[in-house]
C-alpha positions in Angstrom: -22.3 -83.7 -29.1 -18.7 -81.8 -29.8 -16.8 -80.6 -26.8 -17.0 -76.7 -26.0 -14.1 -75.8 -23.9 -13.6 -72.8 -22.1 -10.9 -70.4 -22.9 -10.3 -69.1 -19.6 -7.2 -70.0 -18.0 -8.6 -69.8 -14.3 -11.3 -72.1 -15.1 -9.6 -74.7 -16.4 -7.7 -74.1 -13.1 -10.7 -74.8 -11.5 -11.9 -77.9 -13.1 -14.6 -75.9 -15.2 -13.1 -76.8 -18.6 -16.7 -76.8 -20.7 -19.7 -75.4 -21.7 -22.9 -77.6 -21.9 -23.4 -76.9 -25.3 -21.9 -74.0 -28.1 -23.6 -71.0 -28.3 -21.7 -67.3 -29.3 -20.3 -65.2 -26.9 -22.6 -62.3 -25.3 -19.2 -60.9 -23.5 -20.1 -57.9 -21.0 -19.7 -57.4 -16.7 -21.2 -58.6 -13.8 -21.4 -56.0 -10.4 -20.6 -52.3 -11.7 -23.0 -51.8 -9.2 -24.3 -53.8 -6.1 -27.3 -53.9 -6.9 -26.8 -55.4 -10.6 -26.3 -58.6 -8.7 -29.2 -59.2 -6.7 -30.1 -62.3 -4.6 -33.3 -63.3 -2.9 -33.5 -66.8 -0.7 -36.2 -68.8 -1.1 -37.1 -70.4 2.7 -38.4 -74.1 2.9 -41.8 -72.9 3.3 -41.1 -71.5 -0.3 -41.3 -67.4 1.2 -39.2 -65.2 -1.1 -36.8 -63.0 1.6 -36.5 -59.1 0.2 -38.0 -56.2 1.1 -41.5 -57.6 1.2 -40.9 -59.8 4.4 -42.1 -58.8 7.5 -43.3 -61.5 9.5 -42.7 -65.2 9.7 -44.5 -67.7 12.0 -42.4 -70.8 13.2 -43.4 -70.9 16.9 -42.8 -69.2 20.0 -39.3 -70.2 21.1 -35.5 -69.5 22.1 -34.5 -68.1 18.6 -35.3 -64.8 16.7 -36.0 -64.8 13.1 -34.4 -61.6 11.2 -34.1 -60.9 7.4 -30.6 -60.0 6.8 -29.9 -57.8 3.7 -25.9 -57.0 2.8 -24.2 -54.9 0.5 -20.8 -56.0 -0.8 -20.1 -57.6 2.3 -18.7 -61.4 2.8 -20.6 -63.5 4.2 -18.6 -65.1 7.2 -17.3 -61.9 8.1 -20.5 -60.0 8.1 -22.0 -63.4 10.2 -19.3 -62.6 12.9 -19.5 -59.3 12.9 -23.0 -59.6 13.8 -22.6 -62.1 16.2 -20.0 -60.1 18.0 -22.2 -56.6 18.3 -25.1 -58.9 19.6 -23.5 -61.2 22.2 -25.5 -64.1 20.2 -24.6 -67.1 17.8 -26.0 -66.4 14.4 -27.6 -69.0 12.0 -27.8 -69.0 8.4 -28.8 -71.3 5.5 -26.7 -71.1 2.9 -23.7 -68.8 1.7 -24.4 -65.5 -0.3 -22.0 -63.7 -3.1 -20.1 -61.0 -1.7 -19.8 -58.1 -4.4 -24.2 -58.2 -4.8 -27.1 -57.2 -2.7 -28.6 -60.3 -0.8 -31.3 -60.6 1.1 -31.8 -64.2 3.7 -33.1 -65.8 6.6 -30.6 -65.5 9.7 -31.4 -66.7 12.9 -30.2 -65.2 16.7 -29.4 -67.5 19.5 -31.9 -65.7 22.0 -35.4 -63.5 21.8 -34.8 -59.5 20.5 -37.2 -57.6 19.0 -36.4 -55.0 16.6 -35.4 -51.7 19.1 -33.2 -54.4 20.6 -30.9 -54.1 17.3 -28.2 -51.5 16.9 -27.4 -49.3 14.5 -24.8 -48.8 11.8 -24.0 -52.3 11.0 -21.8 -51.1 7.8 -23.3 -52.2 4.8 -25.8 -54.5 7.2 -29.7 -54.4 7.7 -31.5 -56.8 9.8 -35.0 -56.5 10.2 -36.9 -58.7 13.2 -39.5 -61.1 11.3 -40.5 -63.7 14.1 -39.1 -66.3 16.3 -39.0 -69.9 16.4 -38.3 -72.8 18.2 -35.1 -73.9 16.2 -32.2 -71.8 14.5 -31.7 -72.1 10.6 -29.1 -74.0 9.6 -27.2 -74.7 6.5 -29.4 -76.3 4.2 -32.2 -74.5 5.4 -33.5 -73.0 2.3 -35.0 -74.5 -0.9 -33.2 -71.7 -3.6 -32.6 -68.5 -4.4 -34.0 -66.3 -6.8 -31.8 -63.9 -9.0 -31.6 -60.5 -10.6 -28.8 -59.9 -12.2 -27.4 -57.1 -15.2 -24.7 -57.8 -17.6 -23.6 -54.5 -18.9 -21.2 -53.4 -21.8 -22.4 -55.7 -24.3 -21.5 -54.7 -28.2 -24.8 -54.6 -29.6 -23.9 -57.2 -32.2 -23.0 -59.4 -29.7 -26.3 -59.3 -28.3 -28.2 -59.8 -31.2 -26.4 -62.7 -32.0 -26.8 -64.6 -28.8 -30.3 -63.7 -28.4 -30.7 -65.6 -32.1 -30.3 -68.8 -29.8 -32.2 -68.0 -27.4 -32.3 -68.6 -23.3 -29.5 -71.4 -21.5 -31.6 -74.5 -20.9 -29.1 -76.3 -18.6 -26.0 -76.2 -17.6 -22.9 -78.5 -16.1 -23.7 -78.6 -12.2 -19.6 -76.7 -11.6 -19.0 -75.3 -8.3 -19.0 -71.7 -9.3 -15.8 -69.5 -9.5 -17.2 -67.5 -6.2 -16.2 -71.3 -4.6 -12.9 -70.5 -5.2 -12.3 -67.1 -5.2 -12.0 -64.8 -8.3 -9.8 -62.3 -6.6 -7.5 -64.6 -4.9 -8.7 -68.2 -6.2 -6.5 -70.2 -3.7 -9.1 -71.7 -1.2 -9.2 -75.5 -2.7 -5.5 -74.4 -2.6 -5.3 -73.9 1.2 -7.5 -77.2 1.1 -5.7 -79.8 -0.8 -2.3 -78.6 1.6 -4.5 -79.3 4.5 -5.7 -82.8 3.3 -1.8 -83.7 2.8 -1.1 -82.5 6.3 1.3 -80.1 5.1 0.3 -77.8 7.4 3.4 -74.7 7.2 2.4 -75.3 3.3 -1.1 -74.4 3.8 -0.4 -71.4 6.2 2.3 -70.0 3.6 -0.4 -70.2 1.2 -3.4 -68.8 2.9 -0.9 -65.9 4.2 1.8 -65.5 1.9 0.5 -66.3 -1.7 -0.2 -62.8 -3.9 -3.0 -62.9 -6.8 -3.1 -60.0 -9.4 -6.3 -58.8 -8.3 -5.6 -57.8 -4.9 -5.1 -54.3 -4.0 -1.6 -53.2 -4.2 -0.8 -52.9 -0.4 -2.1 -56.5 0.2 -0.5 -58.0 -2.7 2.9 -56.2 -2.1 2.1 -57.4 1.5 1.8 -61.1 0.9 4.8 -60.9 -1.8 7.0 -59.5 0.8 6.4 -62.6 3.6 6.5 -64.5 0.8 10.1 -63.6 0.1 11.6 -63.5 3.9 8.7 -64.6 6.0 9.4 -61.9 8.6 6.0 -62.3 10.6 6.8 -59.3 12.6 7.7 -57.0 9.8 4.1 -58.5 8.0 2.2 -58.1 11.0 3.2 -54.1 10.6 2.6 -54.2 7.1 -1.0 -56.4 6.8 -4.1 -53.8 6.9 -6.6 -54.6 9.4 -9.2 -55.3 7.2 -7.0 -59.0 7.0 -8.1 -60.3 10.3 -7.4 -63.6 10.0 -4.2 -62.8 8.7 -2.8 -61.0 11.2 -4.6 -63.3 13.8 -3.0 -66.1 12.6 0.3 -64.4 12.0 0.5 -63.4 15.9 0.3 -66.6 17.2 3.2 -67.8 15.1 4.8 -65.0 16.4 4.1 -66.8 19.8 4.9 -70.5 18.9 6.9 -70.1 15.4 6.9 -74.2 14.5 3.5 -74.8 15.2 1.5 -74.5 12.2 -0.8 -76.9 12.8 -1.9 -75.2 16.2 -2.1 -71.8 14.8 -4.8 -73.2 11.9 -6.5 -75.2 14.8 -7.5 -72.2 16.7 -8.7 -70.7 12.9 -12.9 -70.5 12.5 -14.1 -74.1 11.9 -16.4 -72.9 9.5 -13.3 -71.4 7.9 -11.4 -74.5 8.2 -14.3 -76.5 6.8 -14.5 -73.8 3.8 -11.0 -74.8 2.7 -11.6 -78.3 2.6 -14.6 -78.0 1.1 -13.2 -76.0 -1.9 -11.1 -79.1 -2.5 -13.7 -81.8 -2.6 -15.4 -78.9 -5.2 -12.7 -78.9 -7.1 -12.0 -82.2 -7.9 -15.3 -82.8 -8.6 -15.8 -80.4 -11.1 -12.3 -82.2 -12.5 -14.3 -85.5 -12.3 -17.5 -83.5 -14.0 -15.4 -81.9 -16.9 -14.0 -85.6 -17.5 -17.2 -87.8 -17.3 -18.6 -85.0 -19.4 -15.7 -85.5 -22.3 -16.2 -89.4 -21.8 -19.6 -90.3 -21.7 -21.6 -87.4 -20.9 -24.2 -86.4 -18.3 -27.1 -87.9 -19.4 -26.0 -91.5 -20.0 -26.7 -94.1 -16.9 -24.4 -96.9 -16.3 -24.4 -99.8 -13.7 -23.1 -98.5 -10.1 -23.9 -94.4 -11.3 -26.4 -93.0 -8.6 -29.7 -91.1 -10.3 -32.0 -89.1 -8.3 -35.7 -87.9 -9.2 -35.9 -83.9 -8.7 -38.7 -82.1 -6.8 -40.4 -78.9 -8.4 -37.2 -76.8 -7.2 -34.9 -79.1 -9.1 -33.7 -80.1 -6.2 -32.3 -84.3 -5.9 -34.2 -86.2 -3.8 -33.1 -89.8 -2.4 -30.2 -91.3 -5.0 -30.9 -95.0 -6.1 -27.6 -96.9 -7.6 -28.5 -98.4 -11.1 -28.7 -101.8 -11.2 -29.1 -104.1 -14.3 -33.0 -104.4 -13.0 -33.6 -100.3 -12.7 -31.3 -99.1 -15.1 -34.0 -98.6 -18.4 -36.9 -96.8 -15.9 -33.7 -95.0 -14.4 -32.2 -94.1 -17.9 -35.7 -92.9 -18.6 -36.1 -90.8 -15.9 -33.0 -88.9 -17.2 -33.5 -88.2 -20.4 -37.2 -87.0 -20.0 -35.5 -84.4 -16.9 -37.4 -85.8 -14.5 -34.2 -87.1 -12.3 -30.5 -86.0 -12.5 -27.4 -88.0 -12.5 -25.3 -87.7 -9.4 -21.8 -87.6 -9.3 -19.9 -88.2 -5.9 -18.2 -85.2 -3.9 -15.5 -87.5 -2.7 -14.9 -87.7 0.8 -13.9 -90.9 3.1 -16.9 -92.7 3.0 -16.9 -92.8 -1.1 -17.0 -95.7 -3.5 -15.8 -96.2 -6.5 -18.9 -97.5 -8.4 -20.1 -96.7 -11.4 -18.8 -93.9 -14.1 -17.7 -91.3 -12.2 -15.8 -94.1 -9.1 -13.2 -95.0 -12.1 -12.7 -91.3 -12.9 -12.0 -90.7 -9.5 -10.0 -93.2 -8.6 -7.1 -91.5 -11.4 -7.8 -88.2 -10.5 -6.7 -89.4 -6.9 -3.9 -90.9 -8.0 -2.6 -88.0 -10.3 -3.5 -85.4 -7.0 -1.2 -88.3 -4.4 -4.4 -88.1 -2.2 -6.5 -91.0 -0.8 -9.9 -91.6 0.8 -8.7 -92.0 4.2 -7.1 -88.1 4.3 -10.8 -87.1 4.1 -10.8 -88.2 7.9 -9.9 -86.0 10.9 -8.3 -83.1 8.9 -7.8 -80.9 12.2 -10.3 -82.7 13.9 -13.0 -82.3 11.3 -14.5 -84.9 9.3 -15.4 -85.0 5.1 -17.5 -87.8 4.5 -18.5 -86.7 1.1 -21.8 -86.2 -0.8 -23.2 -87.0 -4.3 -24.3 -83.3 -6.3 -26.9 -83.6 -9.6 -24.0 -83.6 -13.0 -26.6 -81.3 -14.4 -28.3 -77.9 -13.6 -31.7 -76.4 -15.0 -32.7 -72.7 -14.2 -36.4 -72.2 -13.1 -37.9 -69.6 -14.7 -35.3 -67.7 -16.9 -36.1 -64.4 -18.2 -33.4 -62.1 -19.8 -34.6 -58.7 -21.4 -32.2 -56.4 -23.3 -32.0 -52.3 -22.9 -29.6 -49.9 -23.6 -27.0 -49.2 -20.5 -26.8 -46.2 -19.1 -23.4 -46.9 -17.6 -21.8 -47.3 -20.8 -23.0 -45.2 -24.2 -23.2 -47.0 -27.0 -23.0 -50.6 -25.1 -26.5 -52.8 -24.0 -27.4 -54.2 -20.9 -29.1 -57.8 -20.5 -30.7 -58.7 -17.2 -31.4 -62.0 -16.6 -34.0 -63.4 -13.8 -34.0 -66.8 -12.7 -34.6 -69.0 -9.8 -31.7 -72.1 -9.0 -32.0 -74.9 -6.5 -30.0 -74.7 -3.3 -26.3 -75.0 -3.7 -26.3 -74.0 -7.8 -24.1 -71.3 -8.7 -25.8 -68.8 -10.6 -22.1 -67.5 -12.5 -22.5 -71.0 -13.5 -25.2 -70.8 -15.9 -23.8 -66.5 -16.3 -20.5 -68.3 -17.7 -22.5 -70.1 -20.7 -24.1 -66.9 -21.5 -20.6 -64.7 -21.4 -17.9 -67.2 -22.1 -15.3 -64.5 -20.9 -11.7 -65.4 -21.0 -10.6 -63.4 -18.3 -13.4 -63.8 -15.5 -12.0 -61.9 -12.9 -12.1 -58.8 -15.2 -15.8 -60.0 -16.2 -16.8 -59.3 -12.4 -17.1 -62.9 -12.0 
């Protein structure tokens, strides 16, 4: 099958550097409106969580169940936000895009009912479902259901890609969102913190301007950048950047001690950074066993897993010279997915994707044991399916009545936990400049 590569510079920055297969480009943009990017979680019981939810039994316990719906609002901040206007911890399955309307499953350390929840959350609802006897926690969730427009499209565009019809599957890429599309630094931040170069990583989490940043914050950041005068950036940081200025004040207070200053950072923050490293060099490993053998073809030492009905890998088995034809079977009839490692520092190097690593490592100066104890926290690593298949994909086609003259494609589809739906939006668009797509 010929390589497709992308011809956006910030994915190839990424590690994203193909399509699964060549198809024209629809163009268009994601999020002129909230609500154009619409997400619904799917619980483990298989509930949909919108609008429509109103009750959910799991016991009478110590923990309240609430639907949570937010409007262009992160999802860490809104999380603490919460947590701090209700005196409770806050538990939550999986991470939500920030410029869409999402709906999930939170729960609250503690028994409310609903009059027991205040008012003007900004840009927060959270409705009182039920309680249980155990908080959600990441993981928690078996997909997520989307709704989302792509507007703007050139009518010829659109009738050429609809000649080829629907995206069957896609590379399994971390999505852009894992990275940031504003400020795409976070694996950034991470790698620095894997190295131990601790001053590097606060510089760059601080100090390091992206053109899509507002003016104030980029001129900001360029400005520290150039002197590093903490107290002059602690004036000139708006207060929407908490955790800037946080962090900034307590080098104020103890100038040399970078590593200190991130320690007392979030952990889930912390762990977000690192995180975003391990997802980028896998999608670097993806991208090149992709180029070199494929995703489909099994090899001694690769790990396979059968998928459930969500798509969604169940227990890995390593392919031995006894299981490899049933295996190999398996994968080319989609009833299992090859896995490819999300390195960490209990990884091997068997099979396709253990020889790719062991270069990339090389090339990045990193090795398995700087996975362990980065600030106290560990990375043990993971394996992720190579390959993605939507559930369910619908698109339909109408004019947009944001844009004369343009079309609008929405596109419905359900994806497994921890799939990126810009992911399979990216074979669809193939923008070169995804930022400006709303990506």
């Amino acid at each position: 099958m010929p390589l497709c590569k992308t011809s956006s510079v910030l994915e190839e920055e990424l590690g994203l550097l193909y399509y699964s297969s060549e198809r024209p480009a629809l163009g268009g943009v994601l999020r002129r409106r909230p609500e154009d990017f619409t997400v619904n979680e799917i619980t483990p019981e298989g509930i949909e969580v919108g609008p429509d939810l109103w009750s959910l039994d799991r016991g009478q316990g110590g923990y309240t169940l609430a639907l949570l719906k937010k409007v262009s609002r992160d999802q860490l901040s809104a999380v603490s936000y919460l947590s701090s206007r209700l005196g409770a911890q806050i538990g939550f399955a999986g991470m939500k895009d920030r410029q869409a309307v999402t709906y999930q499953l939170v729960s609250i350390g503690g028994r409310l009912e609903q009059a027991d929840v205040p008012s003007g959350l900004h840009g927060i609802e959270l409705r009182v479902v039920g309680h249980s006897r155990w908080p959600v926690k990441p993981g928690d969730l078996k997909g997520n259901r989307f709704a989302i427009a792509i507007r703007s499209i050139s009518p010829d565009a659109l009738q050429d890609c609809g000649a080829v019809g629907p995206v069957e599957w896609a590379l399994n890429y971390y999505g852009h969102q894992r990275f940031g599309t504003t400020r795409p630094n976070t694996h950034k931040v991470g790698r620095l913190l894997v190295k131990r170069d601790y001053e590097g990583a606060a510089r760059e989490f601080l100090a390091a301007a992206y053109p899509w940043e507002p003016i104030a914050v980029r001129g900001a950041r360029s400005d520290l950048a150039a002197g590093w005068d903490l107290r002059s950036a602690l004036r000139s940081f708006p207060a929407s950047l908490s955790l800037e200025r946080m962090l900034i004040g307590r080098l104020l207070a103890s100038p040399s001690d970078y590593e200190g200053c991130l320690r007392s950072m979030p952990q889930t923050l912390l762990r977000l950074f690192v995180g975003a490293y391990q997802s980028y060099l896998f999608n670097i490993a993806l991208s090149r066993r992709h180029a070199a053998a494929g995703v489909r073809e099994v090899e001694v030492g690769d790990y396979v897993a059968p998928l459930d009905k969500w798509g969604s890998p169940s227990r890995p088995f390593r392919c031995s010279s006894q299981n490899a034809a049933n295996l190999r079977s398996m994968v080319r009839s989609g009833r299992a997915s090859v896995m490819v490692r999300v390195i960490g520092e209990r990884s091997d190097f068997c099979g396709t994707d253990g020889g790719i690593y062991s270069s990339i490592l090389e090339e990045e100066g990193v090795t398995l044991g700087d996975f362990h104890s980065v600030l106290g926290l560990r990375f043990e690593g993971a394996l992720r399916a190579a390959a993605l298949k939507p559930i369910n994909l619908v698109m339909s086609e109408g004019p947009d009545d944001m844009d004369d003259g343009k079309r609008k494609l929405t596109v419905r589809m359900a994806l497994p936990k921890g799939c990126y739906a810009t992911v399979i939006l990216r074979e669809i668009m193939r923008s070169s400049d995804v930022a400006a797509s709303g990506f």
